[in-house]
N, C-alpha and C positions, 0 to 999 in steps of 0.2 A: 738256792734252797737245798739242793741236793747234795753240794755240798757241805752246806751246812749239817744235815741231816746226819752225812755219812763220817762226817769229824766229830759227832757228838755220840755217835754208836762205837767209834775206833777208841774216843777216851773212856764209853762204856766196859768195853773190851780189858782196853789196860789199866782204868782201875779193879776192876773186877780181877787182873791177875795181880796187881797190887795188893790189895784184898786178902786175898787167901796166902799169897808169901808172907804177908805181916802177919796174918793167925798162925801162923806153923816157922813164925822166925826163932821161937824156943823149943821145936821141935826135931830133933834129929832127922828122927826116923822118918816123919814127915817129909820133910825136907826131901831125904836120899830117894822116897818113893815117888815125888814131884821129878828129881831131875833123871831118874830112873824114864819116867814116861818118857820126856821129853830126848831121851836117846833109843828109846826103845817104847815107840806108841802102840804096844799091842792090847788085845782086850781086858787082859786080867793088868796089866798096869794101868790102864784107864779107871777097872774098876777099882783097885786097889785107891787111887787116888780120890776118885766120885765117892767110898764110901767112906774115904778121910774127912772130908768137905761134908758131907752127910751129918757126919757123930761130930764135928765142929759146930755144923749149926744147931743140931737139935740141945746140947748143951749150953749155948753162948745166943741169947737173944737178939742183941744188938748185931753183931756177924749173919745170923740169919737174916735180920732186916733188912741189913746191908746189900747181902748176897741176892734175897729177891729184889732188890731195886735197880741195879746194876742190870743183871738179867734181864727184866723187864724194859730196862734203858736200850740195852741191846738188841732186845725184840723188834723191837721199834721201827730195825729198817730189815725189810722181806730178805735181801741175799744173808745178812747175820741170822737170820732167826732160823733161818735150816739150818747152820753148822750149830747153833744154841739148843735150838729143843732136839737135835740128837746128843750135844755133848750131855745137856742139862736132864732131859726128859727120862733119856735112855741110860744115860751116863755109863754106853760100856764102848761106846766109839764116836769116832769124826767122821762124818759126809760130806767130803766139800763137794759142789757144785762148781764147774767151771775150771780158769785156770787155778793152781796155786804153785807158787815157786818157793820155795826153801822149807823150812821148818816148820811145824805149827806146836805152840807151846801154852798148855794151858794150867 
């Protein structure tokens, strides 16, 4: 069951980065602020990106839907849902709890 649980939160995860690279796959600048974070996770490129993802959903309804479903998928299991409602809630950093080894890319 826990298993189960925690592969159904990990494909919440990566479709949810699925998600948002397909909204911003004609977007440059987008784009460069995504892989910006992702070599350089500091606060003002978290926010940069959270308020990319922001003015995506508030214009494109079906992206919005999308986004809280996912999210809400990922809630779902207690160790996701701290790194989620800090990435989501706060949207200007990552808390992991516990170990983490390599990269985090959102």
């Amino acid at each position: 069951m826990a298993q189960t649980a925690g592969t159904s939160t990990w494909g919440a995860i990566v479709r949810l980065r699925e998600l948002i690279a397909s909204k911003f796959r004609d977007d440059t600048e987008a784009q460069q602020a995504v892989a910006t974070l992702a070599t350089n996770p500091s606060d003002g490129n978290t926010a940069d990106v959270a308020t990319r993802i922001d003015r995506a959903a508030s214009t494109d309804p079906q992206f919005r839907t999308d986004l809280q479903q996912l999210v809400t998928l990922a809630r779902a299991d207690r160790t996701v849902e701290t790194i989620v409602s800090q990435a989501f809630d706060s949207a200007k950093q990552v808390n992991i709890h516990g170990d983490h080894h390599g990269p985090i890319t959102l």
